[in-house]
N, C-alpha and C positions, 0 to 999 in steps of 0.2 A: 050430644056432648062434643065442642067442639077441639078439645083435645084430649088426647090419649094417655093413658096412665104414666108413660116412657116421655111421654113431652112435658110431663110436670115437673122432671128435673128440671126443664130449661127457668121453669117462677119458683126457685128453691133462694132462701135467702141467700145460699153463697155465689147464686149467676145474679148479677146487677146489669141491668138495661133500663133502658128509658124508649118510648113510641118514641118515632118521627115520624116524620111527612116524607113519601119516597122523592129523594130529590130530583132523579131521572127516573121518568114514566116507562123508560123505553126497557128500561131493567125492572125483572120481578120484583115488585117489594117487597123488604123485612123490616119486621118491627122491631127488630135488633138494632143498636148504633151505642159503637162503641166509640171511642176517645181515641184519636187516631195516636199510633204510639210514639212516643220521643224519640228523635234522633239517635243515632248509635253514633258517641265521641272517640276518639284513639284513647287508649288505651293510657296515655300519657302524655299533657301537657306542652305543645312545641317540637312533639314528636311528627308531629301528621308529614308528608311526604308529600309534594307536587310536583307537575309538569313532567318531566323525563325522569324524573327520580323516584316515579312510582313504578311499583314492582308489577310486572305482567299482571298480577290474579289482582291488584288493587285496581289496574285501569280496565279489565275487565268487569268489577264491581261496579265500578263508576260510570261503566257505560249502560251493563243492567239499571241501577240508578237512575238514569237521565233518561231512560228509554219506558221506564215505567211513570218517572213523573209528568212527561209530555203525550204519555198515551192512556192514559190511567183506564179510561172506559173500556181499552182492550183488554180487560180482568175477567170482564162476563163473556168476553166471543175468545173462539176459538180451545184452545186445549192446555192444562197445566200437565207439567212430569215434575212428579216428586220422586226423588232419588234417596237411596240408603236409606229403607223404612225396613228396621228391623225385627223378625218374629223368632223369640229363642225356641228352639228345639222342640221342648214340652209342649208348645202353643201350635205348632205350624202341622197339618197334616201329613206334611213330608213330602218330596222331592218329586213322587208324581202325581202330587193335584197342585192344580195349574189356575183355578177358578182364586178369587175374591174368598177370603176365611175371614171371618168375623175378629180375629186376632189381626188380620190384615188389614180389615177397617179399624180397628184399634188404632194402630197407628197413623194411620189417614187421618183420624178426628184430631189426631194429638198434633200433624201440622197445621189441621186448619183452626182448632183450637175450638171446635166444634166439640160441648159437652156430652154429646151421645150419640156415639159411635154405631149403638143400633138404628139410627134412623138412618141413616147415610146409605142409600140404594148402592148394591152392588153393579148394578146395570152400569152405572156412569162411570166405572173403572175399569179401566184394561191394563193387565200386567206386560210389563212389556222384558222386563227380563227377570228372571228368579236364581241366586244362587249361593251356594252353600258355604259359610265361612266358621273355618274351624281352628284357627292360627290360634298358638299360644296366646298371642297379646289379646285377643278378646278374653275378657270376661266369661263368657262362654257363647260355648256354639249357638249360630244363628242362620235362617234365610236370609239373604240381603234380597230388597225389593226394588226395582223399579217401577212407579205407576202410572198411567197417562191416565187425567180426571178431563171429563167431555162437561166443559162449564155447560154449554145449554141443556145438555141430557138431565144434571145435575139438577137444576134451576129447577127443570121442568119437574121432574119426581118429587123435589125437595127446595122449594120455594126460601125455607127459614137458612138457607146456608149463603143468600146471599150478602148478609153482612159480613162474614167471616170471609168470604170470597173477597172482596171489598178492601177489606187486611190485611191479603195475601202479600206478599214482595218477592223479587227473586231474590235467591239466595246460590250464589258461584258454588257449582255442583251436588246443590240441597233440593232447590227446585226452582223452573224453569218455564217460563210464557211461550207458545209459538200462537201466531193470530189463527193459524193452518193448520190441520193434521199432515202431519209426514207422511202422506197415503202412499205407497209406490204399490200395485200390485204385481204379481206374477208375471214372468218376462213375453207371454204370448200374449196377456192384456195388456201390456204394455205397447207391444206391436199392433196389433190392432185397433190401439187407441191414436195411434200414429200419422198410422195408414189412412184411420176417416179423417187428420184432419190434414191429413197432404192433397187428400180426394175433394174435400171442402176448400182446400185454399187454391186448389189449378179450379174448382166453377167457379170459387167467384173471380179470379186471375181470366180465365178464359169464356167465362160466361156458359158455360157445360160442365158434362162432370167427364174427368178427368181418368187416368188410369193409374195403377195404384206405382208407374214407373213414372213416374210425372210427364214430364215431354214424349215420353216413347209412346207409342200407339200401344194399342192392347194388341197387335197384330205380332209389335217387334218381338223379336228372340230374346230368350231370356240368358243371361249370359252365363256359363257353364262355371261354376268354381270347384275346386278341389279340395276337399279338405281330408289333411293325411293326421290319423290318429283321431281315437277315440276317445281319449280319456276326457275330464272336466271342459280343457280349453275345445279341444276338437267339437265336443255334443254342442258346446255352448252357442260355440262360432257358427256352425253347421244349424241349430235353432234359429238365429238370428237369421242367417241367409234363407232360410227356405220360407221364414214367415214372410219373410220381404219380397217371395215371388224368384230368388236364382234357381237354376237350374243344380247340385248339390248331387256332387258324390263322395261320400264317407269313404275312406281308406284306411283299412283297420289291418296290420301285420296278422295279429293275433285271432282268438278267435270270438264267437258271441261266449255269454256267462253262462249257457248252460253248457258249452263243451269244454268252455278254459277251464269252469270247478271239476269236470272230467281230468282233465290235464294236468289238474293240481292236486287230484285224487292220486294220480299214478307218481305221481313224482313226490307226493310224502308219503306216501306206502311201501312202493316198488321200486322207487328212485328213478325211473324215468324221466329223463326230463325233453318236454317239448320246449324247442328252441328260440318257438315262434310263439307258444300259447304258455305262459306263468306267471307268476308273482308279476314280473314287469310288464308282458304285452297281453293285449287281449280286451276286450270292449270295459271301458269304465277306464283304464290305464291301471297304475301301480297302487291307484288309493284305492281300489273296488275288494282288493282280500287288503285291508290293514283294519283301522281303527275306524276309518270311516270319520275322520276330525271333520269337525267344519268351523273351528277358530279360525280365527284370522286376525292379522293386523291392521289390514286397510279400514277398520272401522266396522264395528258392529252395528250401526244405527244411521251409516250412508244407506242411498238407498240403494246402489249398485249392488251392496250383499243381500238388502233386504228384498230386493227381486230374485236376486238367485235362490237364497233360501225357500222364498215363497213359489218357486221354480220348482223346486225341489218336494216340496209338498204336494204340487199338483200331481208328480207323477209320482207319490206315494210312499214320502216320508211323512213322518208323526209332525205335528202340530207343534209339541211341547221344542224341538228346533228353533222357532222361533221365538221361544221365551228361557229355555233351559242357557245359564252363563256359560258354560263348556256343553255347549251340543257336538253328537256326534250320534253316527245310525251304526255302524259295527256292519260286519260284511253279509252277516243274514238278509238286515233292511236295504244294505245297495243292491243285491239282485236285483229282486221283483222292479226296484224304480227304473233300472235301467233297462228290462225290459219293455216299461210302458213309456222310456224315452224313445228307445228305439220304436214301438208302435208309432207313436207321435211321428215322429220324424218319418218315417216310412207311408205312414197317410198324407204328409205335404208331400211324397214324390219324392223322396230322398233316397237315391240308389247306394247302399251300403254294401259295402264289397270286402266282405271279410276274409282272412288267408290270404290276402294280397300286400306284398312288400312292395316298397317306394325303392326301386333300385337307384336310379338316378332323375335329373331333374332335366328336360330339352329349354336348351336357352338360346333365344332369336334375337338379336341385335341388342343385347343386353337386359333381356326382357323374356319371364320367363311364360313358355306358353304348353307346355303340357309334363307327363311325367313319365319314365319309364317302368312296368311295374313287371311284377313275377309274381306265381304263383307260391305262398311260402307253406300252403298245407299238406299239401302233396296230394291233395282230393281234388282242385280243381282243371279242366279240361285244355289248359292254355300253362305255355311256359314262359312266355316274354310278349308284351302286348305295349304298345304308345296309346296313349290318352292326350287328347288335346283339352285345352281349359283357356281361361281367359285370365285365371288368377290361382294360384295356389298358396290356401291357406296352412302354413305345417306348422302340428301342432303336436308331432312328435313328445314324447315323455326324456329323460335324463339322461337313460340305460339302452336310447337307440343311438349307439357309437357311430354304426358306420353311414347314419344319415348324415354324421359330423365331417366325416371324408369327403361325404358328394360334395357337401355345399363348399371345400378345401377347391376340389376338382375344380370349381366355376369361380374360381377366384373370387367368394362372398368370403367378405370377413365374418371372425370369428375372433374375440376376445378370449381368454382365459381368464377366470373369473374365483374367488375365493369363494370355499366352504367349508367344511368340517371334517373329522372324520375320528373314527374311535370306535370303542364297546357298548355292547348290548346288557346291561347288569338285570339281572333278576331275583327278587327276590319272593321268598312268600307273602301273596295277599294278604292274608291276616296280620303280618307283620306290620304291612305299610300301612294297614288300617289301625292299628295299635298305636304304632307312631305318632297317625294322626289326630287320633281320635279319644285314642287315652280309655276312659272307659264308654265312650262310643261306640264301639268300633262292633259289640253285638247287635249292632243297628244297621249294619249292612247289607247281613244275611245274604248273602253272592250273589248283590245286584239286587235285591229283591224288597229291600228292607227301607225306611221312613231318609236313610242320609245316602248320598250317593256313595258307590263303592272308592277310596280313598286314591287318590293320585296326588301328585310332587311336580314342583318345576321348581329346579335349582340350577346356578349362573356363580361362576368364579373368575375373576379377572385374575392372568397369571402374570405376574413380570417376569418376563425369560432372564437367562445368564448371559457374557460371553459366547456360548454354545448354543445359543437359539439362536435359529438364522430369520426370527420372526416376531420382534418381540414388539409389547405386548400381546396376550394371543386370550383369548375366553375358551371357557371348559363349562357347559351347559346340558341339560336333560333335554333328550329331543324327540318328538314322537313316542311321548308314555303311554304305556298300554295297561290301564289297570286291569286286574282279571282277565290277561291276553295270553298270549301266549309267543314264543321267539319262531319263524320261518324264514327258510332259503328264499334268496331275491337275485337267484346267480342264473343268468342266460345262457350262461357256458362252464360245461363241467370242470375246466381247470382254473374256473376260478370259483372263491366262495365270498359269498356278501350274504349279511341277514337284515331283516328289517323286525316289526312286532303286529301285531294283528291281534282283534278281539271282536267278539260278536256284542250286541246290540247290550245286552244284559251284563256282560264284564263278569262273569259267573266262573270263570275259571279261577285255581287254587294260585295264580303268578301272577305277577308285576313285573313286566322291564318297561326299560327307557333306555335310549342310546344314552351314552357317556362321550359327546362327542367335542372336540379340541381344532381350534379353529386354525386354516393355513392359510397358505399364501403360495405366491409366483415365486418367492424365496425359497421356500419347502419344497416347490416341484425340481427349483434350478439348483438345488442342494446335492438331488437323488440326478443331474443329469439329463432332465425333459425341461425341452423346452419349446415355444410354439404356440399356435392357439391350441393345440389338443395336450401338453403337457400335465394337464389337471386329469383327463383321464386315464393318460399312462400312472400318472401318480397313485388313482385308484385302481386301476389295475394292479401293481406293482405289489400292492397290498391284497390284495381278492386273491393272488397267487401265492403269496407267502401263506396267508390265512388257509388255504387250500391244501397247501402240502403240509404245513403241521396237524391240520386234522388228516390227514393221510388218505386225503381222495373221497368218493364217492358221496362227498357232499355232510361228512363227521366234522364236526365244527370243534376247535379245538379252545380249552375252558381252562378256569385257573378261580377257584375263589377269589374273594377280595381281600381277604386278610391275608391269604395267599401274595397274591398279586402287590400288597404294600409292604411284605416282607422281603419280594423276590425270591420265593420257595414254589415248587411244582406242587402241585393238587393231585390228588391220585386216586382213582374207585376204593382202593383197601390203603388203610395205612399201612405201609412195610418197614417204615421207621420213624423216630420219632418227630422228624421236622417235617414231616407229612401230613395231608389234612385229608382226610376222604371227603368225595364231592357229595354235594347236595343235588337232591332229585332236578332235572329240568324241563321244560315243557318242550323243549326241540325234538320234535319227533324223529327225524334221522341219525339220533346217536349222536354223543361229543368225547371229546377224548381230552387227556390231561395236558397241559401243555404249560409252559414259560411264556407269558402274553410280552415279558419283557422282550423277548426277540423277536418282536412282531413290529413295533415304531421306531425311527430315532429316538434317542434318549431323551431331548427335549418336552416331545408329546408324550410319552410315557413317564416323564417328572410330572406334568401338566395333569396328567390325568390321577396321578400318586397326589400332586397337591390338593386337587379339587375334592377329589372322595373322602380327603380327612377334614377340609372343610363341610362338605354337606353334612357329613357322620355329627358334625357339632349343630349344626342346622336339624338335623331328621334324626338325633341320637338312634341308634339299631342298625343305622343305616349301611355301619363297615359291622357285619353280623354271620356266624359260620355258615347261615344259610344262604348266605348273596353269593349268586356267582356271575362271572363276567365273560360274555360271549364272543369270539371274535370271529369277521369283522364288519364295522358298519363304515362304509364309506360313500354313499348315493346320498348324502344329507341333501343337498340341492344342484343344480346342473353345474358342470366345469367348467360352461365356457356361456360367451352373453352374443346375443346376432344381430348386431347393430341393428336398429330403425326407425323408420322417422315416429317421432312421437306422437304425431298428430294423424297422420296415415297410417300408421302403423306397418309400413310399406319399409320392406328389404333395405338400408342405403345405399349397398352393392349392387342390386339388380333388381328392377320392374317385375311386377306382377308377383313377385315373393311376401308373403306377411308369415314372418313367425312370431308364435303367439307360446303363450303357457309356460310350464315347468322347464320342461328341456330347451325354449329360446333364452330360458333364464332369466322372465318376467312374472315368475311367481314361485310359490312354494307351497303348497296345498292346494286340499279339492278346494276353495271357497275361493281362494287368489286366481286360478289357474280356470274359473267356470265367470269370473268375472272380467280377468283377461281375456278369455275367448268372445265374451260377449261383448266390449267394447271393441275388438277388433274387427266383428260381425257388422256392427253399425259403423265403423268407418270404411268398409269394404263397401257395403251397403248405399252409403251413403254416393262412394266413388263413382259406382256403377249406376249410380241417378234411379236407384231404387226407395232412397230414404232422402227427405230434404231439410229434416227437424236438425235440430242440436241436440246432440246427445249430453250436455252440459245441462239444459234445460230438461232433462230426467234424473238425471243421476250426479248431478255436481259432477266436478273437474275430472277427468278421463286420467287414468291409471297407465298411461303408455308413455313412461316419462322413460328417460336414460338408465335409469336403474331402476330394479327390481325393488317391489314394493309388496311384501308378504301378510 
């Protein structure tokens, strides 16, 4: 029988086709042909729009357009992405199956208008992003899908799809032609994809083969670089250099993760605090105990994230990263990876020298050529040691202040640069899942359940008064932690800063997110600082206010929010009646009641009074007796920027310096700050006549522009 019971919808009287003769041999035939379909006219008569007078998405149409009717045959080669393929709630497996559902070819058959969605092979589809949308304005909740369809895979399992293929058109942000798959692998294949063909282009250039430093003998020295910090940019950079054959020593203040989660043990238990090994310093940097984010701005679907990501995989993140719309691993899953980074690294010969602080920098004719370091654990056998190098990469984190003095001392500039600063609000998970979810929200089951546990991102533009020395200024949620919990991020006992943190699962009973209000060079010369380092006296200034109203030993001091927009104190027991007693909190060292009013100028504290009754309309619950508001968060992103060249990514104070990452104030998360380190890698790389490709020709246009790009 030459068709199947499921193919005999396709000869049912409501599908009409007629045989053809395949017109191109070179494409699988189908006896399918359909009537190619009518033009799409404007909407209205004399309306249509030409030349400069069409609107960006219209000449973007038009270029799709023209780029389809003069290449039509490129329908059957290469790869289509169909975007915003919707599967409601009821239909979709849920949040971790990651495969092709039969509800997911549903929708596949409906763009290609293919009447039987059961034949359409799952093989020829890869999901390329999955995520969860639960906004009032839908109808109701849904997966959104992104898919990549592999035309030849397709053809070949399912020969009858090629009329419909035939049909297809692009459609500006529906779906999308490339003749190529996006392939970027993992940042070590990448390197080594590199390397054979720099080794392939010196024999045929030289007529032999070649060494993997192009001109330099396999004999010459490899040339020593530095790289100071461990967090995203430092591993990244430090990855780069040692696959490319440098010589690479890691310099990490802090300590490895299995003694810093010791470190972190003592000091939310026993209050302890290592000065050198916490929340801020220690292998992985400041993102290794948080949420473990890996959003980012620079583009989910460049390929400079999609190496890092697939980076990240190798050394033993989940899979579903690459397809989840808000991925993130939580500080269980950064362990173990950063352990088997550091393995990695340690098997290219990369000498990591932990409990070693970068006291100052030796600089020779304006060029800097080694470092000066100290012991900072108190375990190891040396107190003051010189390090020669050829280049040092720093890739220091936000909260290493006094690296900010050194590079003061050596006359490198240093910018002051805007950020944020504000509260930590939390409230109950269930809450924010109620919010969201309405009567979803027993679908969550803490992290466990069919829809992801509920998170928020809200954005208020303020118009200041007369008495803002900064106006307009935005009031935005910053690093939300659903199912998280609030911790110390203070290096030094007399001051207090908090940040939020959640494990892999979000399974805890809280939700916060900074509430944080955006400043300026205005706000610092307001309070009296001024300078390149004015932005972290400004943070400081606050970390010690915040400090002595929780009354020392690291007691963060708290104020509901309905509190807080009445300007009334919060109190464990009410004692009168314009008193609220607080609600439980996840800060494990204790918080005490306080007036948050006396914490900002009045400006920021309007700003952040304005924005809360705004999102309360946005997230109704949201100004609710059980929200409370932590203070203080001020490390949103680094205070000052360190100049350098964009394309070198080289100091433009002084030679042989590349600051890279969060704290040069060329990123802002692990996924910015692992990508910054890795482009910086290959232009070091590249300097040193180690690399001789374009890094443009990988990764499209290089990320080391003049400002920070998150």
């Amino acid at each position: 029988m030459l068709f199947s019971a499921s193919t005999k919808l396709l000869c049912s009287p409501n599908f009409n086709f007629t045989f053809t003769i395949n017109p191109n041999p070179q494409i699988p035939f189908s006896p399918f042909h359909h009537s190619p379909k009518s033009q799409i006219q404007c909407a209205r008569k004399g309306s249509k729009r030409t030349g400069k007078s069409r609107y960006p998405s219209e000449k973007r149409k038009l270029k799709s357009i023209q780029q389809t009717e003069t290449q039509i045959d490129d329908k059957f080669k290469g790869f289509w992405r169909l975007f915003k393929l919707c599967v409601s709630i009821d239909r979709d497996p849920g949040k971790d199956f990651l495969d092709v559902s039969d509800a997911l070819l549903e929708e596949v058959a409906k763009v290609l208008e293919f009447p039987v969605a059961s034949m359409l092979p799952p093989e020829a589809f890869a999901i390329l992003r999955k995520s969860f949308d639960a906004r009032k304005s839908q109808k109701e909740p849904k997966f959104v899908y992104t898919v990549e369809m592999d035309v030849d895979k397709l053809l070949n399992l399912e020969p009858r799809t090629w009329d419909f293929i035939s049909r297809l058109e692009p459609k500006i942000g529906l779906i999308e032609h490339t003749p190529h798959e996006k392939a970027v692998g993992d940042l070590v294949s990448v390197i080594h994809d590199n390397k054979k063909l720099d080794q392939d282009r010196v024999h045929v250039e030289n007529g032999h083969s070649g060494s993997l430093n192009g001109s330099k003998s396999p004999t010459a020295k490899k040339p020593k670089i530095a790289v100071v910090g461990s967090g995203p940019a430092g591993l990244f950079a430090s990855l780069v250099l040692a696959e490319f054959g440098a010589d690479v020593t890691l310099i990490e203040r802090g300590q490895p993760v299995e003694q810093r989660g010791r470190d972190i043990g003592a000091l939310v238990v026993r209050r302890i605090l290592q000065s050198e090994s916490n929340f801020c310093f220690g292998e992985g940097g400041a993102g290794t105990w948080s949420d473990g984010k890996l959003v980012t701005r620079i583009g989910r679907n460049s390929g400079s994230v999609l190496s890092v990501m697939k980076t990240l995989v190798q050394f033993g993140a989940p899979e579903s990263i690459l397809v989840d719309g808000k991925p993130h691993l939580g500080t269980d899953r950064l362990i173990p990876l950063l352990r088997n980074f550091r393995k990695h690294l340690q098997d290219l010969g990369v000498n990591i020298r932990f409990g070693t602080r970068v006291d100052d920098l030796i600089v020779e004719n304006s060029h800097v050529v080694g470092v000066n370091v100290s012991d900072s654990s108190g375990r190891l056998p040396f107190s003051n040691e010189k390090l020669g190098f050829d280049a040092v990469v720093l890739a220091v984190g936000h909260s290493a202040r006094d690296v900010y003095k050194v590079l003061l001392s050596h006359n490198i500039e240093l910018l002051p640069k805007d950020f944020a600063v504000g509260l930590r609000i939390e409230h109950p998970q269930e809450l924010i899942n109620s919010i969201q979810y309405s009567k979803l929200a027993n679908e969550v089951r803490n992290g466990r359940g069919k829809i992801p546990v509920a998170d928020y991102k809200v954005v208020e533009y303020v118009k200041g008064d007369d008495k803002d020395t900064s106006q307009p200024r935005s009031c935005y949620s910053f690093c939300m932690c659903p199912g998280g919990q609030v911790v110390v991020t203070s290096v030094n006992p007399s001051e207090l800063c908090i940040n939020g943190m959640s494990f892999s699962r979000r399974s805890s009973k809280w939700a916060n997110a900074a509430l944080a209000v955006t400043v300026s060079q205005k706000d610092f010369s307001a309070l009296g600082f001024h300078g390149p380092l004015a932005g972290v006296e400004f943070q400081r200034e606050f970390e010690q206010r915040a400090a002595n109203m929780g009354g020392g030993n690291f007691v963060v001091p708290v104020q509901t929010v309905k509190d807080f927009m009445d300007n009334k104190v919060s109190v464990k027991k009410a004692l009168f009646v314009s008193a609220t007693s607080l609600p439980s909190s996840s800060y494990r060292l204790g918080v005490k009641a306080a007036n948050l009013h006396e914490l900002f100028p009045i400006h920021i504290t309007e700003a952040l009074q304005h924005s809360v009754s705004v999102f309360d309309q946005e997230l109704p619950g949201f100004i609710s007796d059980d929200a409370l508001l932590h203070g203080v968060e001020t490390r949103t992103s680094s205070p000052v920027q360190i100049p350098r060249n964009p394309e070198t990514f080289e100091s433009t104070s002084v030679g042989g310096l590349y600051p890279v990452g969060e704290g040069a104030g060329y990123a802002g998360g692990i996924v910015s700050a692992a990508v910054d380190g890795m482009y910086a890698g290959f232009a070091l790389a590249k300097r040193l006549n180690l690399y001789k490709g374009e890094i443009e020709s990988i990764f499209g246009r290089t990320q080391g522009s003049g400002s920070a790009k998150y």
